[in-house]
Residue frames relative to the residue before (quaternion, step in Angstrom):
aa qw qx qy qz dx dy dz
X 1.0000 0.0000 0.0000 0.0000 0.00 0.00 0.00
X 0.5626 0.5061 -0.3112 0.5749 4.05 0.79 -1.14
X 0.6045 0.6124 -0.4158 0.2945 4.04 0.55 -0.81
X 0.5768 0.7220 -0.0146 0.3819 2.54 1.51 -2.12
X 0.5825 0.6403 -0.1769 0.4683 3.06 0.97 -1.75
X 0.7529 0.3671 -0.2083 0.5051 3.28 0.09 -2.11
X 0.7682 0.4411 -0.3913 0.2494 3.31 -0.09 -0.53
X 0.4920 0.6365 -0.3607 0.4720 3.53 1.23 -0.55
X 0.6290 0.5535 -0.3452 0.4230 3.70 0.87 -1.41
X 0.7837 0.4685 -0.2466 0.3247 3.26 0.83 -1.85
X 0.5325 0.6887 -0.1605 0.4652 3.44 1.56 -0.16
X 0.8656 0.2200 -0.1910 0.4072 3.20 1.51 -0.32
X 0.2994 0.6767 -0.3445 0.5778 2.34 2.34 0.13
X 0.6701 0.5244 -0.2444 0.4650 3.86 0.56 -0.98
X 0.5679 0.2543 -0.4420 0.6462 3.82 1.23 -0.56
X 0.6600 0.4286 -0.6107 0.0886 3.44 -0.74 -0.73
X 0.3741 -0.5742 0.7041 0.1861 3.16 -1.82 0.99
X 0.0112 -0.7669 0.6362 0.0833 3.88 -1.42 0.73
X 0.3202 -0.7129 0.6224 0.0432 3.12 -0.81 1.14
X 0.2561 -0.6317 0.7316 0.0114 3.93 -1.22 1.64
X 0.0275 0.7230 -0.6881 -0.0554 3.81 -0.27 1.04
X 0.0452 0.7739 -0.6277 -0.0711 3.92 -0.74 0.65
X 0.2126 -0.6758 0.6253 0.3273 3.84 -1.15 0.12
X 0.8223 -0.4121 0.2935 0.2606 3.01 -1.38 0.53
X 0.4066 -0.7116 0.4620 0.3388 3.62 -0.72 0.02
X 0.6037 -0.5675 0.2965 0.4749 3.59 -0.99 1.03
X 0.3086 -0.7062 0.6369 0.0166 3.08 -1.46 1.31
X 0.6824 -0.4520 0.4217 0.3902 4.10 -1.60 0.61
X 0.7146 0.4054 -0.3851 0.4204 3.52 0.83 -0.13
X 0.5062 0.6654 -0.3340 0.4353 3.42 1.29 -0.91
X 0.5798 0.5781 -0.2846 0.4986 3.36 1.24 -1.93
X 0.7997 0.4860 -0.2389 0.2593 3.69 0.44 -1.19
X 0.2364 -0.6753 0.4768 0.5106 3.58 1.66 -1.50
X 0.4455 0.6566 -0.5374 0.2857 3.45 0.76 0.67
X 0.5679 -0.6710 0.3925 0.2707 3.35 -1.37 0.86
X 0.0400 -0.9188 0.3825 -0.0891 3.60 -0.07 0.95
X 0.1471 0.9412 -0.2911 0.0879 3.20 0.17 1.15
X 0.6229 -0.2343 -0.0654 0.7435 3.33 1.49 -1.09
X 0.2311 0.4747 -0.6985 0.4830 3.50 0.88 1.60
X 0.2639 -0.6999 0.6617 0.0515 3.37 -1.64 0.48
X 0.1435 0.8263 -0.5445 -0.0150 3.61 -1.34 0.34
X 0.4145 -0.8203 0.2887 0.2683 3.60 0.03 0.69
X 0.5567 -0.7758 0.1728 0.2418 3.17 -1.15 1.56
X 0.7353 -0.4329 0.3637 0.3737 3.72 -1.32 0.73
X 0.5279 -0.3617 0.5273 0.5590 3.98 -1.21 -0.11
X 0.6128 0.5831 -0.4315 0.3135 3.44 0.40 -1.22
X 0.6395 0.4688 -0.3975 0.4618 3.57 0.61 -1.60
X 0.8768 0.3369 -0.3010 0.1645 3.15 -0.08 -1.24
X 0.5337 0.5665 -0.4167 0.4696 3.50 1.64 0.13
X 0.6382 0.5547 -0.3593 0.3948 3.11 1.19 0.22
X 0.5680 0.4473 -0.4003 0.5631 3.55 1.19 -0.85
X 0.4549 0.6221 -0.4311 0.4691 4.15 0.93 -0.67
X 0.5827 0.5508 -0.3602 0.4768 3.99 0.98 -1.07
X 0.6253 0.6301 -0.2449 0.3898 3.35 0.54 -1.84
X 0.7178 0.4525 -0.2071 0.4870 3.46 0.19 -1.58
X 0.5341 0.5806 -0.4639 0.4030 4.22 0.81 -1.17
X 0.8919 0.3905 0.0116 0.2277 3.16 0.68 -1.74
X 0.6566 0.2061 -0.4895 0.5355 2.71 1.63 0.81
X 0.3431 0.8026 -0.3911 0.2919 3.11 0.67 1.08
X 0.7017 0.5030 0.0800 0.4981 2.03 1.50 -1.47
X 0.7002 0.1043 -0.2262 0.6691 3.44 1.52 0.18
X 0.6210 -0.7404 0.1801 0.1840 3.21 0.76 1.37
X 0.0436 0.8285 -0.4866 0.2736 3.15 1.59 1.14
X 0.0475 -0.7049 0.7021 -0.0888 3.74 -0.52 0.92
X 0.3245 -0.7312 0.5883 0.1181 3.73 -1.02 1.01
X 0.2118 -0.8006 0.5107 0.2311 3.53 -0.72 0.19
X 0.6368 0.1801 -0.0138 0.7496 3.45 2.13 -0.92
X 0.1342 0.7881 -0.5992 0.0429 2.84 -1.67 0.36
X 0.1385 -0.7778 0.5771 -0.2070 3.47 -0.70 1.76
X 0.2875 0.7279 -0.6208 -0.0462 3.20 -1.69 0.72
X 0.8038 -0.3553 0.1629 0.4485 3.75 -0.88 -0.03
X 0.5753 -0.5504 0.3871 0.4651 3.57 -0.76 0.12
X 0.5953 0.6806 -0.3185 0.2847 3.61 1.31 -0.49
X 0.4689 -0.6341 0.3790 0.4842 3.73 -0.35 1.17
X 0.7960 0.2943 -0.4753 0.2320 3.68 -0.05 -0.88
X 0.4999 0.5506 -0.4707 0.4748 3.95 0.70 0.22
X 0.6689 0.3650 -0.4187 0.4940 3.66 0.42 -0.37
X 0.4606 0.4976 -0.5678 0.4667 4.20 0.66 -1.10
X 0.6788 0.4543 -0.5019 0.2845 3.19 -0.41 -2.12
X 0.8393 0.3535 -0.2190 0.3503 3.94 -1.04 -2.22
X 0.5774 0.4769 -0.5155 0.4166 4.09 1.21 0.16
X 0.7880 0.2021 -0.3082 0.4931 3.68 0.86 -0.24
X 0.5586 0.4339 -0.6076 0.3613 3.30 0.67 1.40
X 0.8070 0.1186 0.0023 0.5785 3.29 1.01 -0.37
X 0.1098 -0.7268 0.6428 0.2155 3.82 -0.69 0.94
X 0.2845 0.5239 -0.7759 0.2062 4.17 0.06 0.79
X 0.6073 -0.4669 0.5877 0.2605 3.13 -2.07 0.21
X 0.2637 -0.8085 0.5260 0.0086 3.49 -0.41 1.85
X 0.1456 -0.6580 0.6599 0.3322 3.71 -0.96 -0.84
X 0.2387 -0.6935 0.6690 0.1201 3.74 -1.47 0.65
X 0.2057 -0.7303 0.6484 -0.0625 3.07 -0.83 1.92
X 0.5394 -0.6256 0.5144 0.2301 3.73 -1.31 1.05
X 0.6815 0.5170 -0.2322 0.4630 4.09 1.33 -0.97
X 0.5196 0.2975 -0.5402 0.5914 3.66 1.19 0.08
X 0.4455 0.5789 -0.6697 0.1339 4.11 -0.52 -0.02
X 0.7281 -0.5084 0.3836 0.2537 3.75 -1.15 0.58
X 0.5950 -0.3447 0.4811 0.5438 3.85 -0.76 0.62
X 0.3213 -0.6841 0.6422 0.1276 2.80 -1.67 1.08
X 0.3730 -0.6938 0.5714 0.2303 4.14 -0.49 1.23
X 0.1944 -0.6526 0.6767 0.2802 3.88 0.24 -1.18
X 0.9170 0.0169 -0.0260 0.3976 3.35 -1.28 -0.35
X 0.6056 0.5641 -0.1893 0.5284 3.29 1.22 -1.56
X 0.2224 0.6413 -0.6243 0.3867 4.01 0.80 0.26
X 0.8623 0.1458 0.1441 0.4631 3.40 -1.82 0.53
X 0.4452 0.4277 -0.5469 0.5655 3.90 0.60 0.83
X 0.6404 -0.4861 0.4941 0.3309 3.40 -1.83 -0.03
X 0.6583 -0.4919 0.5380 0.1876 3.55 -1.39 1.10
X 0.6555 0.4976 -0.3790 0.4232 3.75 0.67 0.00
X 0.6018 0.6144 -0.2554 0.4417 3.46 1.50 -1.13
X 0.4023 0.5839 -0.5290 0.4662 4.19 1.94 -0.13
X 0.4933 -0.5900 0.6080 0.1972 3.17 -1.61 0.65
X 0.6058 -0.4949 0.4561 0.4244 3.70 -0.89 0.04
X 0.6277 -0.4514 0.5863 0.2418 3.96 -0.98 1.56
X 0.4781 -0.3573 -0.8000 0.0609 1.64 -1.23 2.03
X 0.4701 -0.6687 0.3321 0.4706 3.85 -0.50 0.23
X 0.2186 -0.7866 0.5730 0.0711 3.77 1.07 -0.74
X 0.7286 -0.3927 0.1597 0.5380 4.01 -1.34 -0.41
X 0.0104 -0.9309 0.3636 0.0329 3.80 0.96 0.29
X 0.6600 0.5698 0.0978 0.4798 2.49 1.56 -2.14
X 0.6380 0.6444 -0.2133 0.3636 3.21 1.16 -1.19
X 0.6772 0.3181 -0.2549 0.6126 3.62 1.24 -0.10
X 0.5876 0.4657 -0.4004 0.5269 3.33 1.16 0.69
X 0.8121 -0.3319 0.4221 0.2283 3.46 1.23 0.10
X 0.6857 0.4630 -0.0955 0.5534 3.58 1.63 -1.15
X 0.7231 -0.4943 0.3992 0.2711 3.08 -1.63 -0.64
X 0.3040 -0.7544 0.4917 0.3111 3.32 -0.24 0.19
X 0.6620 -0.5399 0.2108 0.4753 3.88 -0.75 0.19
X 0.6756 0.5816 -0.2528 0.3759 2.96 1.29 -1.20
X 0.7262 0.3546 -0.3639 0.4631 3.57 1.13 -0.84
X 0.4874 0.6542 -0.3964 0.4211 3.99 1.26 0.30
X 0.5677 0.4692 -0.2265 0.6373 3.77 1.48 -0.96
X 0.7251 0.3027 -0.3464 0.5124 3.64 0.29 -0.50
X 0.5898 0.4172 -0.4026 0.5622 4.01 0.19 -0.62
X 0.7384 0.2902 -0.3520 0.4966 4.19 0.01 -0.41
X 0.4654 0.6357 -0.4391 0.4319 3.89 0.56 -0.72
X 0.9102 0.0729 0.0005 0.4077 3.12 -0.47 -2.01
X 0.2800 0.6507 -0.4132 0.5723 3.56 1.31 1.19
X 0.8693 0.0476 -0.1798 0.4580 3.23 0.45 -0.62
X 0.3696 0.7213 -0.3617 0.4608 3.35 1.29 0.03
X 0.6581 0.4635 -0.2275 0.5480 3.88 1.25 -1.09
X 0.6736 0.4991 -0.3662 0.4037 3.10 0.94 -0.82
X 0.4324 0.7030 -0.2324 0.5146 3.59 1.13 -1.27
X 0.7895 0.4732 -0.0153 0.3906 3.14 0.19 -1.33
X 0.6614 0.5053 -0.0751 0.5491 3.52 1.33 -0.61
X 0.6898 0.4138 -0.1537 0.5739 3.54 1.47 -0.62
X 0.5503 -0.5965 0.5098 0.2853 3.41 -1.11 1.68
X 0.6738 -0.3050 0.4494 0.5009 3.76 -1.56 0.60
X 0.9529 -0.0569 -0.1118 0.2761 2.64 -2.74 0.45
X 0.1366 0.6334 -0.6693 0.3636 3.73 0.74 1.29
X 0.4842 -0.5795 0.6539 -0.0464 3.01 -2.04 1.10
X 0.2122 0.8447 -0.4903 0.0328 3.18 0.14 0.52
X 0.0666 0.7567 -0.6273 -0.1719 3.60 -1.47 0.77
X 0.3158 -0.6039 0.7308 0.0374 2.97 -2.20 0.71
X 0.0939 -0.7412 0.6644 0.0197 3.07 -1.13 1.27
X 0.2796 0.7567 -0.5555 0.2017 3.64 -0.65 0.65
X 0.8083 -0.4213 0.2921 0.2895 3.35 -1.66 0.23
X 0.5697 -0.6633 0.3223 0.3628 3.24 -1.21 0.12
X 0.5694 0.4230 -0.4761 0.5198 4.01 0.76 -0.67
X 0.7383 0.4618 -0.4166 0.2609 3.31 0.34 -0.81
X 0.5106 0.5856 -0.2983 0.5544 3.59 1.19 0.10
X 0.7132 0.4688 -0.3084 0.4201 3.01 0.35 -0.91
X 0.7240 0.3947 -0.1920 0.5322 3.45 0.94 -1.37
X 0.3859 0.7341 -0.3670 0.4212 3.67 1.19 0.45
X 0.7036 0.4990 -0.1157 0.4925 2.50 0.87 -2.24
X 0.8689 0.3211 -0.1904 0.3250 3.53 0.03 -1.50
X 0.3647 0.6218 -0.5168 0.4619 3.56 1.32 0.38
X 0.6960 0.4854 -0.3247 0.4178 3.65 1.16 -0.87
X 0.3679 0.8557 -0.3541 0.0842 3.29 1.12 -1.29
X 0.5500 0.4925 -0.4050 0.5394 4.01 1.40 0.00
X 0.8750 0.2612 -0.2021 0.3540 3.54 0.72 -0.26
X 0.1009 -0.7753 0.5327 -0.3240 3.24 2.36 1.03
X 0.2412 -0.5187 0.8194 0.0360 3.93 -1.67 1.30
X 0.7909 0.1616 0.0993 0.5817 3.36 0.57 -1.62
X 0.6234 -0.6891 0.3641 0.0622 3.06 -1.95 0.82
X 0.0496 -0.7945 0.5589 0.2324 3.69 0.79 0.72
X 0.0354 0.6972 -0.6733 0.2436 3.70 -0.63 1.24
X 0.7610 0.2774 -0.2189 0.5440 3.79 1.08 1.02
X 0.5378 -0.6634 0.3357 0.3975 3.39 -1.02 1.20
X 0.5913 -0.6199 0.4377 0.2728 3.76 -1.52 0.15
X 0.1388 -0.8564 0.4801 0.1297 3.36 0.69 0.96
X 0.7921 -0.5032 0.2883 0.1906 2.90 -1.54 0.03
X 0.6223 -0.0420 -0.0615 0.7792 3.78 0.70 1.40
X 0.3448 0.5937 -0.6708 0.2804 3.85 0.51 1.03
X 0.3317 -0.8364 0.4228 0.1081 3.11 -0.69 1.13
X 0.2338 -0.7779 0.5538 0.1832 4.23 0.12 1.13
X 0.0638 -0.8360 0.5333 0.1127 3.45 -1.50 0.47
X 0.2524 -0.8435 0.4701 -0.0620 3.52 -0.24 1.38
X 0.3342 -0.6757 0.6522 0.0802 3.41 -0.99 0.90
X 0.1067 0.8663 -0.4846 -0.0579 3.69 -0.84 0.51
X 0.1387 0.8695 -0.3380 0.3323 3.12 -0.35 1.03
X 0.6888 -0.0545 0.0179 0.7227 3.81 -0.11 1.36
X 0.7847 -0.3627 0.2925 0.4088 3.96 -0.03 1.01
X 0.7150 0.4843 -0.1025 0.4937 3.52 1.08 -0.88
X 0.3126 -0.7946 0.5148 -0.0771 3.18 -1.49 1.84
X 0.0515 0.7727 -0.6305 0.0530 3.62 0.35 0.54
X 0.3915 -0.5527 0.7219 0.1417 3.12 -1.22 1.85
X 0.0417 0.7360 -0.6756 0.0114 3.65 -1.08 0.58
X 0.6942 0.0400 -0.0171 0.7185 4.55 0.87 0.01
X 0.0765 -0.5869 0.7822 -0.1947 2.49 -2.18 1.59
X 0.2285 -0.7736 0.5839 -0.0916 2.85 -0.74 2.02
X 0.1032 -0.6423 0.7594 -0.0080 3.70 -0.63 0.85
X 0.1099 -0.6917 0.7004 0.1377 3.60 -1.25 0.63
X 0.5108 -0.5471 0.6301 0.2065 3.32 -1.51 1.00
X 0.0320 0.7646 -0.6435 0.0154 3.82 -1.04 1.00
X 0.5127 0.7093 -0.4563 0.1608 3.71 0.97 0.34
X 0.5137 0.5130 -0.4812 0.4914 3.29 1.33 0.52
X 0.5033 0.5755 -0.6004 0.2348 3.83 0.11 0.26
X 0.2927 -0.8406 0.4523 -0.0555 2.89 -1.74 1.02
X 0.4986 0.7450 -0.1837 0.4034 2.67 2.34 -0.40
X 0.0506 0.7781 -0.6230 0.0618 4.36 1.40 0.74
């Protein structure tokens, strides 16, 4: 019976698909408070000693990728080249909450969380059509990769966020902190279903690189 047991486990351990969701490293707009969405600007020393973080840590627990994707947007591609030099693909549906007009304006001009059709008279997205366009975006992808595949995504931060909390029934762990910059989500995948299950915040207070 315990044979039996083990062997079922080792079976589902062998399908599961995991999914390395990371956001991008801090970027000249971030640096600035400008709203930045599918405007683009390239990332700070900072960013890039961060995405350098990203890469430590899975290195460092031997985290081997089998795939790897991010947005068409330079700072999502910089970021997943210095975590990983496999041969990725840049998809247009991981790009960041469209702002409209309000692109590249100041970070003061966001309304008060949640944002909702805000944007939409600016030109943008509303939440709902941002949660669907990242959902079934990455869901295909998921979907597209042979069992116990590794899979990273590099991409932005609402769009994560609203990723994440679309899942938020099948939460292991509690995202009860902001998505920093290259924080690095872990997902289980499996039967249609994502269970967030580790949340990596990296520590940057040793950088030295002003």
């Amino acid at each position: 019976m315990y044979q039996e047991l083990y062997k079922n486990v080792l079976r589902k351990v062998y399908k599961m698909k995991v999914l390395y969701l990371v956001r991008h490293g801090q970027t000249l707009f971030n640096e600035q408070h400008k709203i930045q969405g599918w405007c683009d600007s390239p990332l700070t020393k900072l960013g890039i000693y961060q995405a350098t973080k990203a890469r430590d840590y899975f290195k460092e627990n031997n985290i081997t990728f089998t795939h790897a994707f991010s947005s068409t947007a330079e700072r999502t591609s910089d970021t997943l080249e210095i975590i990983t030099d496999i041969t990725y693909k840049r998809i247009k549906d991981l790009r960041e909450w469209n702002f409209g007009t309000l692109e590249g304006e100041s970070e003061a001009l966001n309304p008060p969380l949640p944002y909702k059709d805000f944007f939409k008279q600016y030109d943008g997205e509303t939440q709902d059509e941002l949660i669907e366009r990242i959902c079934a975006c990455v869901k295909e992808i998921m979907d597209g990769v042979e069992e116990n595949s590794k899979v990273l995504i590099v991409s932005h931060g609402a769009a994560i966020a609203n990723f994440t909390r679309a899942h938020q029934s099948n939460w292991k762990v509690q995202l009860n902190q902001r998505i920093g910059n290259c924080c690095v989500l872990k997902f289980e995948y499996e039967n249609d279903t994502f269970s967030l299950v580790e949340i990596i915040n990296h520590e940057f207070s040793d950088f030295e690189g002003k």
